[in-house]
C-alpha positions as CSV (number, residue, x, y, z in Angstrom):
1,X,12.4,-59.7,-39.2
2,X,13.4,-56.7,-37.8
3,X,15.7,-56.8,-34.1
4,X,15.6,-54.7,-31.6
5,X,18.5,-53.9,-29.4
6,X,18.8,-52.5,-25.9
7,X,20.7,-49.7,-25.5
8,X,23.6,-50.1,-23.5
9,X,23.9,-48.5,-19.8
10,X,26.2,-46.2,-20.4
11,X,24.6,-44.5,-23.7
12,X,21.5,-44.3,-21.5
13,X,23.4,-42.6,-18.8
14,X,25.3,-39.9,-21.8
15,X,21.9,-39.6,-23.0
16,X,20.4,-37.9,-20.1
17,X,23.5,-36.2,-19.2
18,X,23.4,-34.4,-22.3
19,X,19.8,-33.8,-21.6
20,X,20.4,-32.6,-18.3
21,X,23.1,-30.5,-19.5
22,X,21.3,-28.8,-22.0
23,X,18.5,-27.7,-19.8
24,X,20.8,-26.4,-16.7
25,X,22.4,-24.2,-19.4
26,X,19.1,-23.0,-20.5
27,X,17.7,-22.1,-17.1
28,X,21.7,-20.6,-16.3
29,X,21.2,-18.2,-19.6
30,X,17.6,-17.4,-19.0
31,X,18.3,-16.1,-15.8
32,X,21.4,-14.6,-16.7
33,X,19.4,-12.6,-19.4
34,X,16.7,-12.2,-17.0
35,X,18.7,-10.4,-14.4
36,X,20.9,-8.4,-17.0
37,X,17.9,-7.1,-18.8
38,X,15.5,-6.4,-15.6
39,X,19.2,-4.5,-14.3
40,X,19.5,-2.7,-17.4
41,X,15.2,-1.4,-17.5
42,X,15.7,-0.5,-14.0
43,X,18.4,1.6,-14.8
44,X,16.4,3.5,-17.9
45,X,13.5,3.9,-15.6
46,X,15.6,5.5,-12.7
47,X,16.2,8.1,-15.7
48,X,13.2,8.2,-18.1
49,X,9.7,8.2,-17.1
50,X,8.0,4.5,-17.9
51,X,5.6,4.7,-21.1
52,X,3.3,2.1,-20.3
53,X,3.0,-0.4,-17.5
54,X,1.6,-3.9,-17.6
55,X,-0.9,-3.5,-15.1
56,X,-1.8,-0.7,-17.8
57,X,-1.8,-2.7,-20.6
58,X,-3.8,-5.7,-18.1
59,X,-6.5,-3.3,-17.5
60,X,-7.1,-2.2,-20.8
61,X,-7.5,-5.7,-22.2
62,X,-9.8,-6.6,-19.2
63,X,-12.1,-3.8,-20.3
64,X,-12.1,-5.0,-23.9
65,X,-13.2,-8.4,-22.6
66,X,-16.0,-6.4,-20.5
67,X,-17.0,-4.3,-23.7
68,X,-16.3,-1.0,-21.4
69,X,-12.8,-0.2,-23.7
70,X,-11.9,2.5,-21.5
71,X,-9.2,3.9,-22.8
72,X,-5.9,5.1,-20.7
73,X,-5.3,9.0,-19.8
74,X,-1.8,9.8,-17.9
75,X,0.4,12.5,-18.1
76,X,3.9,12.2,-16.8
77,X,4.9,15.4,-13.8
78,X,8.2,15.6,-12.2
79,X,9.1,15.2,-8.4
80,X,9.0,19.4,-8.6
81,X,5.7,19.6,-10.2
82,X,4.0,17.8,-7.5
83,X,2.2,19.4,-4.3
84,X,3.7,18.3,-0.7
85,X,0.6,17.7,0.2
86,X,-0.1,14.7,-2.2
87,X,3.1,13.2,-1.3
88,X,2.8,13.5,2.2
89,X,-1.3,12.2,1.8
90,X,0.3,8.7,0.1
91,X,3.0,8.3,2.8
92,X,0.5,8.1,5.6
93,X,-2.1,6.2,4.1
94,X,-0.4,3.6,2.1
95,X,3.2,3.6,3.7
96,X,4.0,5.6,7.4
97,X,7.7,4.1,8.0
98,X,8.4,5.1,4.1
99,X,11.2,7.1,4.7
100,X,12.3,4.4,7.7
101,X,12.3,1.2,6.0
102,X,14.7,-0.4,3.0
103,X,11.6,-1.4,0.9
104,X,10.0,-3.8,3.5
105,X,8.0,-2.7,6.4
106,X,8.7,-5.9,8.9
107,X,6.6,-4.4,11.3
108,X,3.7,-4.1,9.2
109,X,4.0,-7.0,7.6
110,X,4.6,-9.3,10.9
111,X,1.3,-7.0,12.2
112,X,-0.7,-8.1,9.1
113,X,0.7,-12.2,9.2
114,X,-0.7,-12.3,12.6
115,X,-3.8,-10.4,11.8
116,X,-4.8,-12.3,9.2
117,X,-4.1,-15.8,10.9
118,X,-6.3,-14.5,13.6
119,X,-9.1,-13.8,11.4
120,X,-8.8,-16.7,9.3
121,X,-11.4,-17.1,6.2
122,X,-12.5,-13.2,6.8
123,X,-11.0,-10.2,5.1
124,X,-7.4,-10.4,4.3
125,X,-5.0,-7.1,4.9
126,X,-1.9,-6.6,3.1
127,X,1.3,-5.1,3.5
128,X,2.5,-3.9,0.5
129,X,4.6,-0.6,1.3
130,X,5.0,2.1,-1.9
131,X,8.2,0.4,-3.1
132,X,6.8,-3.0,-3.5
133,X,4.0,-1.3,-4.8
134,X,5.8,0.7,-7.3
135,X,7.9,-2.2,-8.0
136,X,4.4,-4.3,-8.8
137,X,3.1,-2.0,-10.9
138,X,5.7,-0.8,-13.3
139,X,7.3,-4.2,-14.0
140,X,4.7,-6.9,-12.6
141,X,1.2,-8.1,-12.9
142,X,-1.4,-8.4,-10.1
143,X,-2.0,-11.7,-8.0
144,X,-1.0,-13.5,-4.9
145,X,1.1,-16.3,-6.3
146,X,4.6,-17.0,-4.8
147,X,6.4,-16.5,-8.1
148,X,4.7,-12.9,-8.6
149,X,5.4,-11.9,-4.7
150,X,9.1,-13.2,-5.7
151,X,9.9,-11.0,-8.4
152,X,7.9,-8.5,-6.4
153,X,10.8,-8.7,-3.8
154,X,13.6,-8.6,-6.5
155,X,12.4,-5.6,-8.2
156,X,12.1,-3.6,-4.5
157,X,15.1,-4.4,-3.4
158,X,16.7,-3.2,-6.9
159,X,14.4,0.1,-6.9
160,X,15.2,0.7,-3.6
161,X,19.4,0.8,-4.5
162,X,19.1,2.0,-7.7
163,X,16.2,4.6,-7.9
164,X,16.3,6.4,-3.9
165,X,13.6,7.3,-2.2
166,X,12.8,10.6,-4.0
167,X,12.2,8.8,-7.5
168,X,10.8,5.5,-6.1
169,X,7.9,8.5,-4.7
170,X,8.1,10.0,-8.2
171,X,7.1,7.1,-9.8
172,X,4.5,5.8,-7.9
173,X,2.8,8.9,-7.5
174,X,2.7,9.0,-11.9
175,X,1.8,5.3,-12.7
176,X,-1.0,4.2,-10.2
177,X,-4.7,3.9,-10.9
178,X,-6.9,6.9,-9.6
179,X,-9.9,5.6,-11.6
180,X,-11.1,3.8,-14.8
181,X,-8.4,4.3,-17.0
182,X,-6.9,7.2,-15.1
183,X,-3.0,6.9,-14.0
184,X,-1.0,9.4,-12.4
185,X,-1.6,12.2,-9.8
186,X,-1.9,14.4,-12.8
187,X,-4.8,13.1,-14.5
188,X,-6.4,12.4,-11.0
189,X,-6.1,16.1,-10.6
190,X,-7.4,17.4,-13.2
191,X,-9.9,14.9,-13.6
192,X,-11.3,15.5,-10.0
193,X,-10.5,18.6,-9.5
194,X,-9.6,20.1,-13.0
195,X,-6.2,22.0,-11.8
196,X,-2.5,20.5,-11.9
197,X,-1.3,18.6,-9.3
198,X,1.0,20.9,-8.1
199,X,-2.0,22.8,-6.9
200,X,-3.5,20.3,-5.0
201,X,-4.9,21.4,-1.3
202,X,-4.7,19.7,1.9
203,X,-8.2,18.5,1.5
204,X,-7.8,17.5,-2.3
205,X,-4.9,15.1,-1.5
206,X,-6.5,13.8,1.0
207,X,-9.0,12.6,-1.1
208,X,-7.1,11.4,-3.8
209,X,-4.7,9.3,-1.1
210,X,-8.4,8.3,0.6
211,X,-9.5,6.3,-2.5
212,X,-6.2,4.5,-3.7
213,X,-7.0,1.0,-1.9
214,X,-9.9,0.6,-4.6
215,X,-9.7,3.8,-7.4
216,X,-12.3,1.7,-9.6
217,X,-15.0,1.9,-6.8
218,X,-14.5,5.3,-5.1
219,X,-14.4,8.7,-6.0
220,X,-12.6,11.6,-4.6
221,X,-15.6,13.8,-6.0
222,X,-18.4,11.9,-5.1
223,X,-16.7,10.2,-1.8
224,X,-18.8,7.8,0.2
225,X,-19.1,8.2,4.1
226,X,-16.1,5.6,4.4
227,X,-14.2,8.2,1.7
228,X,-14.9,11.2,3.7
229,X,-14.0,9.5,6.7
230,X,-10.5,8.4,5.5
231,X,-10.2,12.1,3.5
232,X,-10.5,13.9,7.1
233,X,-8.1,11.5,9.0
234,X,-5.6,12.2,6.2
235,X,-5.9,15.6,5.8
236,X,-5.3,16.4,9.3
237,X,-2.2,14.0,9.7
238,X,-0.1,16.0,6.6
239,X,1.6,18.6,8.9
240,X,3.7,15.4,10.9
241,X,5.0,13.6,7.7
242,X,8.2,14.1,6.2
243,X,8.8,13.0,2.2
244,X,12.5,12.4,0.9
């Protein structure tokens, strides 16, 4: 006959400190490692261009799954080897108070809260300025969970002290979509327009900063009305913006 004995209290108790223990020091570690290695790839990236991007590497595998298997064309251009004009053409449309703000436009984003509260259950409008954008794309993935918009945060604020305005610009301007499979002002060049982007007019950056709220559904050479709309109001707003 086999007997079963109670375990004392206190073994209990040493038990589940030890368990306790051991998964504070995991969490402690993994964030440790977490932070040192996200410090460390921001630091690389302020430096060397990014190869690839999640949101890359997300999009490709979406369009296995969709049988299209559209395959990604990009083509890294310094800060130099961009036109004014396409800088200028992002700040307005995506981000005015770029140059003002320390990664977080408060204003636009207290604007957009109290917006979107007002139009409950209709279209919701975002915030996002090009740093948490930038920050989104080259380390994160896309979605509206608090843990994504958290990290979202973390990276900004480090892109914003490490990387400066200039090369937060840089970045952006060579890793976001412009189309099925197309990332990067360059490829958006000379796949609309078939010249570099340093050449890019007035008009053509317009265009190209017209269709970045949704690349996969407009065209900056076959623009709808709405396009052409948004391409004329930001082509004749480039003279008043300053980039870094």
């Amino acid at each position: 006959m086999v007997v079963y004995k109670e375990v004392p209290e206190h073994l209990k108790t040493s038990i589940w400190k030890r368990i306790l223990t051991s998964i504070f020091r995991w969490l402690f570690w993994s964030v440790v490692i977490f932070v040192v290695s996200s410090v460390v790839l921001v630091f690389i990236y302020k430096y060397v261009p990014p190869f690839i991007t999640p949101f890359m590497v997300i999009r490709s595998v979406e369009g296995m799954f969709t049988g299209k298997n559209v395959s990604i064309t990009k083509s890294w251009v310094s800060y130099d080897e961009i036109s004014d004009n396409i800088k200028r053409a992002v700040i307005f449309s995506e981000d005015k108070r770029y140059l003002q703000h320390d990664g977080f436009d408060w204003k636009a984003i207290s604007a957009a809260k109290k917006y979107n509260e007002r139009m409950k259950g209709k279209r919701v409008i975002g915030a996002s300025t090009i740093s948490m954008q930038t920050s989104k794309n080259v380390f994160l993935w896309h979605g509206r969970n608090y843990l994504r918009k958290g990290l979202e945060a973390y990276f900004t604020v480090l892109i914003e002290a490490v990387w400066g305005k200039e090369r937060i610009l840089e970045v952006y301007l060579n890793i976001i979509e412009w189309g099925e499979g197309i990332y990067g002002v360059e490829a958006a060049s000379e796949y609309y327009f078939k010249k570099s982007a340093k050449n890019l007019t007035v008009r053509e950056a317009g265009a190209l900063a017209a269709i970045v709220p949704n690349p996969r559904k407009w065209s900056a050479a076959n623009p709808t009305s709405y396009v052409k709309k948004r391409t004329s109001l930001i082509s004749s707003q480039l003279k008043r913006i300053k980039i870094p």
